[in-house]
C-alpha positions as CSV (number, residue, x, y, z in Angstrom):
1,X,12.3,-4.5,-5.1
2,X,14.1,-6.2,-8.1
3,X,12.7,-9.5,-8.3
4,X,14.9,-12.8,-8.9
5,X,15.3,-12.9,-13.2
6,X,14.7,-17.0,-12.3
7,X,11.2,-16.4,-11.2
8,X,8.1,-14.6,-12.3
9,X,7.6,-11.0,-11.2
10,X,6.0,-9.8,-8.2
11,X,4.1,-6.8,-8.6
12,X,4.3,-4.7,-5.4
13,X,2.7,-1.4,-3.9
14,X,3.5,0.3,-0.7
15,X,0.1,1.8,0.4
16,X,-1.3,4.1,3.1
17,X,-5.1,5.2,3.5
18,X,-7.3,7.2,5.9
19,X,-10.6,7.3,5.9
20,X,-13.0,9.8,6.9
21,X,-16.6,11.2,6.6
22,X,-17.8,12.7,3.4
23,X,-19.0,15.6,5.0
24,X,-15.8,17.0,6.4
25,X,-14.1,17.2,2.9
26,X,-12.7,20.8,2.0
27,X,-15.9,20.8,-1.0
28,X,-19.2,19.8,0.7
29,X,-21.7,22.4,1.7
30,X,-24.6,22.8,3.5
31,X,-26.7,22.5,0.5
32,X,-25.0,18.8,-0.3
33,X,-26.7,15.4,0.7
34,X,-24.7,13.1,1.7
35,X,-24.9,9.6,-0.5
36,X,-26.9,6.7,0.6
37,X,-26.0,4.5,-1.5
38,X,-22.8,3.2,-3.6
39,X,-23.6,4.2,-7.4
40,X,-21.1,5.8,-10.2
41,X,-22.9,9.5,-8.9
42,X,-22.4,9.0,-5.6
43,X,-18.6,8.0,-6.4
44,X,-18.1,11.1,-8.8
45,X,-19.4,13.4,-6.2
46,X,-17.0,12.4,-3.3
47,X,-14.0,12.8,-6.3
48,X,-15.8,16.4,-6.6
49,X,-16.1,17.6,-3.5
50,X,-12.9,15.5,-2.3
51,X,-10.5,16.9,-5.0
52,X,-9.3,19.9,-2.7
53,X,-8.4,17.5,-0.4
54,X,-6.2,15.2,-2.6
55,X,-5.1,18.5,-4.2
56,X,-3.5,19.9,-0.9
57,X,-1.8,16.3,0.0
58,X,-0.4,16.4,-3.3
59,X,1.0,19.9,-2.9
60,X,2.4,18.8,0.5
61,X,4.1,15.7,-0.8
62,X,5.4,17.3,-3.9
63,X,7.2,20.0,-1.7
64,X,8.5,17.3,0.6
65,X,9.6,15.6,-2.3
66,X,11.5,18.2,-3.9
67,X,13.0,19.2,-0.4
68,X,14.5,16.0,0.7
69,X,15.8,14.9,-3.3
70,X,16.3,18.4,-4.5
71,X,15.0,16.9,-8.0
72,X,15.2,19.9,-10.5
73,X,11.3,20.7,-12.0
74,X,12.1,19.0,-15.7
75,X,12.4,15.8,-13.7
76,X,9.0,15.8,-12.3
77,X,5.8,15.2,-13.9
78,X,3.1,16.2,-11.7
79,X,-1.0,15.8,-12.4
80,X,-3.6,16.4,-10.4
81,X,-7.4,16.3,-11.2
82,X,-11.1,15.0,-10.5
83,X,-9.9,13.7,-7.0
84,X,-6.7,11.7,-8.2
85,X,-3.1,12.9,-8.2
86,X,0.0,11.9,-9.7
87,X,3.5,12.5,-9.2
88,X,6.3,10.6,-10.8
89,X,9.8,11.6,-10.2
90,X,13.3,9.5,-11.3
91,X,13.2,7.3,-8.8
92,X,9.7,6.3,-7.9
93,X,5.9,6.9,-8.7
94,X,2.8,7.9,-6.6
95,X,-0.7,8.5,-6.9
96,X,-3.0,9.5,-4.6
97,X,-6.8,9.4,-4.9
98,X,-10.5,9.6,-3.3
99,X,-12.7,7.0,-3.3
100,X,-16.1,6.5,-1.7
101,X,-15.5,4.1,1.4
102,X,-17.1,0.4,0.1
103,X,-18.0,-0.5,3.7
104,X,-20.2,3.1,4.6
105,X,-21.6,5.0,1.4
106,X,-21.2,8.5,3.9
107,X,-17.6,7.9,4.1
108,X,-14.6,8.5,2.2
109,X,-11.5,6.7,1.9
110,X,-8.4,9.0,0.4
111,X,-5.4,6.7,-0.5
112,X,-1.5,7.7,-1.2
113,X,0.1,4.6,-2.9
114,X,3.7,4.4,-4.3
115,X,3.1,2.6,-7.4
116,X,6.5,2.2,-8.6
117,X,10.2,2.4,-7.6
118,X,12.5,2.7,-10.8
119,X,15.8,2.3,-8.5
120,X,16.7,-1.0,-6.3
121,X,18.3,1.6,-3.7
122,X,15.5,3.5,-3.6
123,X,13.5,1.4,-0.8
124,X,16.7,1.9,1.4
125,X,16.9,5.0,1.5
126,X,16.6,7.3,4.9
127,X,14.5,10.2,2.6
128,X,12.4,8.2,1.3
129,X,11.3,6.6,4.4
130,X,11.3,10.3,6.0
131,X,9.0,11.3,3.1
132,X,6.5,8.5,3.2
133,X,6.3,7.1,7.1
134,X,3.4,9.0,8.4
135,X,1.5,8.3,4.3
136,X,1.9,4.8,4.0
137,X,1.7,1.8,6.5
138,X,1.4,-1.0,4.3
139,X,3.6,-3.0,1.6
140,X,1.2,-5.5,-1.0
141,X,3.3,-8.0,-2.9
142,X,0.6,-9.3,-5.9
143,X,1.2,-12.5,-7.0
144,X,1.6,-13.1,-10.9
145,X,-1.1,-15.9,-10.8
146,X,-3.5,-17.4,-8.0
147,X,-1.7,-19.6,-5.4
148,X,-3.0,-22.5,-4.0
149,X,-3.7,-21.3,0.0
150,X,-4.5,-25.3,1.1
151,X,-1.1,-25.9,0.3
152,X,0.5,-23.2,1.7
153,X,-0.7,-23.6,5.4
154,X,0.5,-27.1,5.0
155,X,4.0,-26.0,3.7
156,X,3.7,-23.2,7.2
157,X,2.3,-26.2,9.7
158,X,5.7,-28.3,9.1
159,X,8.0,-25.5,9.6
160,X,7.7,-25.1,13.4
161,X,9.9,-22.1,13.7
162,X,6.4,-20.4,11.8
163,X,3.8,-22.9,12.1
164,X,2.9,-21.0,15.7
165,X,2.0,-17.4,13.9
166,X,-0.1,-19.5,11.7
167,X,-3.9,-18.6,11.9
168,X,-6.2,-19.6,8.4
169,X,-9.9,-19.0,7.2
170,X,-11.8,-22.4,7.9
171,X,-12.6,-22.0,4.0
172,X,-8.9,-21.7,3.5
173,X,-9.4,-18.6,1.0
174,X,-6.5,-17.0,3.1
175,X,-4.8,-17.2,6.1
176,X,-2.3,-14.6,8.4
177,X,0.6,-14.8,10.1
178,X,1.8,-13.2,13.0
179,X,5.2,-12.6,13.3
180,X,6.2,-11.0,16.4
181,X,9.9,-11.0,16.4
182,X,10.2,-9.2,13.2
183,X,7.2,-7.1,14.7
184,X,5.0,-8.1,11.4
185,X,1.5,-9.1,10.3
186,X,1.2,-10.6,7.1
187,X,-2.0,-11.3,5.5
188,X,-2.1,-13.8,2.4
189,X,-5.0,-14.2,-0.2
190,X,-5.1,-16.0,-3.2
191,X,-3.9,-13.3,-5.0
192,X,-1.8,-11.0,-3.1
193,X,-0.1,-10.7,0.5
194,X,0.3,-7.6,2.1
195,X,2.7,-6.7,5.1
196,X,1.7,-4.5,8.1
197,X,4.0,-3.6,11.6
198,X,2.3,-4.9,14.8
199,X,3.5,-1.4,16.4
200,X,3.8,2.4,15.4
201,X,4.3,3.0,12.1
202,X,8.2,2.9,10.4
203,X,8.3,2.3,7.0
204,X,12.3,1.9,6.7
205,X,11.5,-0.6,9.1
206,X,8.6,-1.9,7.4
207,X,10.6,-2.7,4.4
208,X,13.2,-4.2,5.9
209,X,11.6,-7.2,8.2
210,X,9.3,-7.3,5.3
211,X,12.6,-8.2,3.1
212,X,13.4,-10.8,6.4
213,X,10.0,-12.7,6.7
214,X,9.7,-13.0,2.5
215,X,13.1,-14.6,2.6
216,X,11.4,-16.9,5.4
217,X,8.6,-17.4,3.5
218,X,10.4,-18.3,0.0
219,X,10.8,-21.9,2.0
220,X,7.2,-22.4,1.3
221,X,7.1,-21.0,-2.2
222,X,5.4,-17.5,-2.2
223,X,7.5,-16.4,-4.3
224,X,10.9,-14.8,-4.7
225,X,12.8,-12.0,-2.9
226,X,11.3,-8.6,-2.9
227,X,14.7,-7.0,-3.6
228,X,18.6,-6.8,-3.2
């Protein structure tokens, strides 16, 4: 994910999340009301009774981790507290963290998001997919400032190989694209795109038609290529 040194940067997450209801995490008891609202207490008591949760999927992925790189312990750094958890090794950076769901004040959302890769070869490689296929289902490309979506639909509609895929908000605040042969759905805002499969997760394969359709889409100016 080494961005073109001809073009501003692209800031880019690969993102998985699952969301559940507040009452099944590993802290709440009986004696515990679930919130009814969205409020900083309400968010600081899912982080509570949510942290054994994030604590255990931290665990897990830090032993896959170490298994599959065989990274020696002085080259992790590894934090986890108040329902957030870190883990940054030589070749990439996660976090992954509890949040009360926006949409339903009783639910939780718990999200495991690789925040940084620190080698080009790293998004290629088989262990990292292995490690992060069933965490993470989603790639977000941010774009350094806010694009103009009018004109990108236009740019799409005259490029008939992609104009099909094309669907847009009548507002035009963002529009998607459905991209079967590279098995994609890519949803662009004003300030970020993010890429999703159509079918069962595969992030090895996410990456790579990711990689294919950015290339494509390059023609209409989002930006430059996610990597080499």
């Amino acid at each position: 994910m080494t961005p073109d040194s001809s073009t501003p940067a692209l800031q880019s997450r690969i993102v998985g999340m699952v969301e559940g209801r507040v009452r099944r995490l590993k802290g709440y008891q009986k004696s515990h009301h679930l919130p009814d609202g969205h409020h900083p207490a309400a968010q600081a008591f899912v982080r509570k009774v949510g942290h054994a949760d994030v604590k255990e999927a931290t665990d897990r992925l830090y032993a896959d981790i170490r298994s599959l790189f065989a990274y020696k312990r002085r080259e992790f750094q590894y934090t986890c507290e108040d329902g957030f958890g870190c883990i940054k090794t030589p070749d990439f950076d996660l976090q992954i963290r509890i949040e009360q769901c926006a949409d339903d004040p009783k639910n939780y959302q718990l999200t495991t998001e690789i925040v940084a890769l620190h080698t080009p070869q790293i998004a290629s490689d088989d262990r990292f997919h292995a490690c992060f296929t069933h965490h993470c289902e989603t790639l977000v490309v941010e774009f350094p400032c806010s694009i103009n979506i009018d004109d990108k639909i236009d740019a799409i509609e005259s490029i008939p190989a992609i104009a099909d895929a094309l669907d847009y908000e009548p507002d035009g605040s963002a529009f998607e694209l459905k991209l079967v042969q590279l098995d994609l759905h890519i949803f662009v805002s004003e300030s970020e795109m993010t890429f999703q499969l159509l079918t069962l997760r595969n992030l090895g394969k996410l990456l790579e038609h990711s990689q294919k359709a950015f290339e494509i889409l390059t023609a209409v100016g989002l930006g430059p290529s996610l990597g080499e």
